[in-house]
C-alpha positions as a Markdown table, in Angstrom:
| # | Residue | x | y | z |
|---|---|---|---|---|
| 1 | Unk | 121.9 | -214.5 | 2.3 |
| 2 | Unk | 123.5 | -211.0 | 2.6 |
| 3 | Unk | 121.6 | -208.5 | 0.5 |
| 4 | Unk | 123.2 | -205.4 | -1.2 |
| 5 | Unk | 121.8 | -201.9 | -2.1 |
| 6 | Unk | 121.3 | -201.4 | -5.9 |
| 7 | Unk | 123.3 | -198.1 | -7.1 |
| 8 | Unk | 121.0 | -195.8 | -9.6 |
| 9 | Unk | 121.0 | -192.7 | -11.2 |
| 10 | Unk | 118.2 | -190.1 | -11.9 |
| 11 | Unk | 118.4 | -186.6 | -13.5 |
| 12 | Unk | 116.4 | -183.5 | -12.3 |
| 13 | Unk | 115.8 | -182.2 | -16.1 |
| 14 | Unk | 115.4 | -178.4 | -15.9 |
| 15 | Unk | 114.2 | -176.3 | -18.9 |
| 16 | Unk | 113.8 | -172.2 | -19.4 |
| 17 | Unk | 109.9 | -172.1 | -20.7 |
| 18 | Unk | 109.1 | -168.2 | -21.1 |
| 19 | Unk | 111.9 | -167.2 | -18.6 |
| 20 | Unk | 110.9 | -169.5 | -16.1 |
| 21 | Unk | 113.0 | -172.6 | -14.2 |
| 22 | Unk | 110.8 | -175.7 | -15.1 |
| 23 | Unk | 111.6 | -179.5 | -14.0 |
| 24 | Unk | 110.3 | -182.6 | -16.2 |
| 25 | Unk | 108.4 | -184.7 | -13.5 |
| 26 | Unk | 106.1 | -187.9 | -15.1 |
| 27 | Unk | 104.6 | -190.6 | -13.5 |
| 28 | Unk | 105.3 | -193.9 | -12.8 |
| 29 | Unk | 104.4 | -197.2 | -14.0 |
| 30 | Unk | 104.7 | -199.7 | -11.5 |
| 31 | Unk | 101.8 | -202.6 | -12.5 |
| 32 | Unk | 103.2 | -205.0 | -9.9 |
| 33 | Unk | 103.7 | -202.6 | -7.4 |
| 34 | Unk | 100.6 | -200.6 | -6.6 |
| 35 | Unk | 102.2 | -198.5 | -3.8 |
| 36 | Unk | 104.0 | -197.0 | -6.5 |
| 37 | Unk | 101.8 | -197.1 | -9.5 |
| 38 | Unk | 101.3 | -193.7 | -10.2 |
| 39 | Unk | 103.7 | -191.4 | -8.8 |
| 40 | Unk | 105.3 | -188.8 | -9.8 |
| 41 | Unk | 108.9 | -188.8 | -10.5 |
| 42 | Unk | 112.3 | -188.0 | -11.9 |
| 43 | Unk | 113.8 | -190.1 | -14.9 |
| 44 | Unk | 116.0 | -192.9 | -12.9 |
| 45 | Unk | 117.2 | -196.5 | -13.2 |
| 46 | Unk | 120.2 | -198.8 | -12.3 |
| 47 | Unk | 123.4 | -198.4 | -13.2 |
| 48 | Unk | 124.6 | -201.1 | -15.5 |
| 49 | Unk | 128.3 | -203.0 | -14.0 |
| 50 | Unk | 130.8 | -201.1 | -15.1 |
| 51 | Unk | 129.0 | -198.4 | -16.5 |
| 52 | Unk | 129.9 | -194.9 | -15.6 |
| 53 | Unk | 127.6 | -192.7 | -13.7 |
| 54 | Unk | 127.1 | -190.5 | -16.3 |
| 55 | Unk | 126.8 | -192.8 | -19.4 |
| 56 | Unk | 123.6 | -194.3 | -16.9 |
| 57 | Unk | 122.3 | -191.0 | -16.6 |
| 58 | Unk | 122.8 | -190.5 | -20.6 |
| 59 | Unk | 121.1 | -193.5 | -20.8 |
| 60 | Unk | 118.4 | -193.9 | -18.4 |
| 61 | Unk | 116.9 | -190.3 | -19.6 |
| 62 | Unk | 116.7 | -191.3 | -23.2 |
| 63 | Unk | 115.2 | -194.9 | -22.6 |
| 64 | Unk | 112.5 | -193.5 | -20.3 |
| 65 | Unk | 111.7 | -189.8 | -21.9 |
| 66 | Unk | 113.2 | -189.6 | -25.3 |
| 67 | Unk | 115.3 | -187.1 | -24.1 |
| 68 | Unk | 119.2 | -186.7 | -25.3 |
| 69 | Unk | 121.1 | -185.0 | -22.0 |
| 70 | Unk | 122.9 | -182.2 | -23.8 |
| 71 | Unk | 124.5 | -180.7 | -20.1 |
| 72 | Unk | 125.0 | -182.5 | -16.6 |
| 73 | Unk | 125.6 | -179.7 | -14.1 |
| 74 | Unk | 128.7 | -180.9 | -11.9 |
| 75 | Unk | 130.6 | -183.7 | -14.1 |
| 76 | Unk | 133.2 | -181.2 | -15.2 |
| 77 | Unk | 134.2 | -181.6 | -11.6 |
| 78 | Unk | 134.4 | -185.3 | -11.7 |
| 79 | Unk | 137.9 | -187.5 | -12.5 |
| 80 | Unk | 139.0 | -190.3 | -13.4 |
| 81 | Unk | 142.1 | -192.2 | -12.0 |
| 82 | Unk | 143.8 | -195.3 | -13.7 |
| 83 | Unk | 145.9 | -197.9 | -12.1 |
| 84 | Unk | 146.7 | -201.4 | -11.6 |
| 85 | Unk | 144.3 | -202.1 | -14.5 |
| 86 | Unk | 141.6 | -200.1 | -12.7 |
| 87 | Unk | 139.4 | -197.5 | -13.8 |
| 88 | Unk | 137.7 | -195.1 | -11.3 |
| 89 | Unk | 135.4 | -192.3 | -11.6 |
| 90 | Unk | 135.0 | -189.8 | -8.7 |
| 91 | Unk | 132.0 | -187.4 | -8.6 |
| 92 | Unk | 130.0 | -185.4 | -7.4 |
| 93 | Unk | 126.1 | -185.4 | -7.7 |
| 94 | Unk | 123.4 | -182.8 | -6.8 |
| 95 | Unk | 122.0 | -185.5 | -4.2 |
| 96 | Unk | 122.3 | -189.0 | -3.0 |
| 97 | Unk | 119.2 | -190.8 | -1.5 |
| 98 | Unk | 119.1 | -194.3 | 0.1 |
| 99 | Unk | 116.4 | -196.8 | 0.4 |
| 100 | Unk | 116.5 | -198.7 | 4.1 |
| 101 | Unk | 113.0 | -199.6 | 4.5 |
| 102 | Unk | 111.0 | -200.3 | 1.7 |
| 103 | Unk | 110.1 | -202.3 | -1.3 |
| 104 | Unk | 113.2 | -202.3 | -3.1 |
| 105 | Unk | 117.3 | -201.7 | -1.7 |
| 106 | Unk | 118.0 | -198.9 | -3.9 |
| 107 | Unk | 120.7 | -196.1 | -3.5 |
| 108 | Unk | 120.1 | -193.0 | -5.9 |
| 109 | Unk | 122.7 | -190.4 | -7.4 |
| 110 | Unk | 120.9 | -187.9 | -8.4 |
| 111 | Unk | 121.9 | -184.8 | -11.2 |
| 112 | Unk | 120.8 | -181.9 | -12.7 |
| 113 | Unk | 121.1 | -181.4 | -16.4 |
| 114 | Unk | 119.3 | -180.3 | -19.6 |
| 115 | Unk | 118.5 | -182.0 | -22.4 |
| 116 | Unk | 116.8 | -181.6 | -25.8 |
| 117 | Unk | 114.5 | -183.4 | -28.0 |
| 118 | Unk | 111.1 | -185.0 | -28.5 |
| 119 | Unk | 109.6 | -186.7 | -25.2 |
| 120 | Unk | 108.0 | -189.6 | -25.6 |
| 121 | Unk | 104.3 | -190.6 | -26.0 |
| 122 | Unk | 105.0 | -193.1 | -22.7 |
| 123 | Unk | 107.5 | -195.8 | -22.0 |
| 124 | Unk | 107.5 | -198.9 | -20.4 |
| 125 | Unk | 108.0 | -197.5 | -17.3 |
| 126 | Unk | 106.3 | -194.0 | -17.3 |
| 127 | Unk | 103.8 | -191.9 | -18.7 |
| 128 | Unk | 102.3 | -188.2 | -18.5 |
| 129 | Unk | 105.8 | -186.2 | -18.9 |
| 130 | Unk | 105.3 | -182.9 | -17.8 |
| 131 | Unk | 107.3 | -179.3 | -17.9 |
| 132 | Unk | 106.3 | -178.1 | -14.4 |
| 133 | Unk | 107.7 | -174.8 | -13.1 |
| 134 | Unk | 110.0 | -175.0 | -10.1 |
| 135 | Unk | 107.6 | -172.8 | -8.2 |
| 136 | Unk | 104.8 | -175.3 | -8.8 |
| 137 | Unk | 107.0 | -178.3 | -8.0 |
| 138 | Unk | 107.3 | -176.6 | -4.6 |
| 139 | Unk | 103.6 | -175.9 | -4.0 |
| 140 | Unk | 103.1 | -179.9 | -5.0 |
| 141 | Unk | 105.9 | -181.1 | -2.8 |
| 142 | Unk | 104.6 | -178.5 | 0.6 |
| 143 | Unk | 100.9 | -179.8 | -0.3 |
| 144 | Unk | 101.0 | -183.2 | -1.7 |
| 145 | Unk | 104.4 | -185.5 | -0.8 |
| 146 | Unk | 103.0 | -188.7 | -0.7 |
| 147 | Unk | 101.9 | -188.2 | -4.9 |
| 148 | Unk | 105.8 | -188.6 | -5.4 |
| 149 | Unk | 108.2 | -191.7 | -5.6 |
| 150 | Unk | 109.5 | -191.5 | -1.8 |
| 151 | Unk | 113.3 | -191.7 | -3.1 |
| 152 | Unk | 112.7 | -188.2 | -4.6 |
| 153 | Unk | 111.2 | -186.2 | -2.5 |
| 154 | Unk | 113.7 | -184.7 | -0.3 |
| 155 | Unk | 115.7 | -184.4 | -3.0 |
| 156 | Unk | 113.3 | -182.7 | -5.4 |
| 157 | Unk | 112.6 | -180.4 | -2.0 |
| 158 | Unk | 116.4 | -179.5 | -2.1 |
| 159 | Unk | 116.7 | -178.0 | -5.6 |
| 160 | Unk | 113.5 | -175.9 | -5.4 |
| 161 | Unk | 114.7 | -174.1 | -2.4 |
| 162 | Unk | 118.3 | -173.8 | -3.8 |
């Protein structure tokens, strides 16, 4: 049987603490999956059918932090065309990355944003949220790659050297 790749979304969340760039990185909860159990991450999860991008990033952030995205960085640039009873959203994320060996088919659409609120004590699926400066994130990701979720790394590498 032909197998697909599942389309997700995650958010790099950055916040000014004291003047400087931090990211929200927390760790994972994967009890079934010890190779992941325990690594550090960026809010992400599937994209419901139909659902836009952005309504799965709204959503995905607030189920997993407790977070309300107030900005995403790039959808002003995104459209939406209509026709033939059709509805189509073109954008443009920060970063795409694709699973094609591993656990689990997934295909990621990553975005930066802000958002406001309380985090959460833990969720289902994470724990230990974390305000970590961007120059820290960089030290962690020259020094320790293999402590974060695979599907993130590069991409986490490409906004701390932007």
């Amino acid at each position: 049987m032909e197998e697909f790749s599942v389309p997700g979304v995650g958010g790099i969340i950055v916040k000014d603490i004291d003047g400087e760039n931090n990211i929200l990185l927390q760790t994972r909860i994967k009890p079934n999956d010890t190779s992941e159990d325990g690594l550090l991450e960026i809010p992400a999860g599937k994209i419901r059918a139909f659902e836009s991008i952005f309504d799965a990033l709204i959503r995905e952030v607030k189920e997993e932090t407790g977070l309300d995205v107030v900005e995403i960085f790039g959808e002003n640039l995104s459209s939406v065309y209509e026709n033939n009873s059709y509805r189509v959203i073109n954008f443009m994320p920060f970063s795409c990355s694709q699973n094609i060996i591993g656990n689990y088919p997934i295909m990621v659409f990553v975005f930066v944003c802000r958002a406001e609120g309380e985090l959460l004590a833990f969720s289902d699926e994470a724990k230990n949220y974390k305000w970590i400066p961007v120059s820290k994130v960089k030290e962690m990701l020259e020094g320790s790659p293999d402590t974060f979720y695979p599907m993130h790394v590069d991409t986490l590498k490409k906004y701390v050297n932007c």
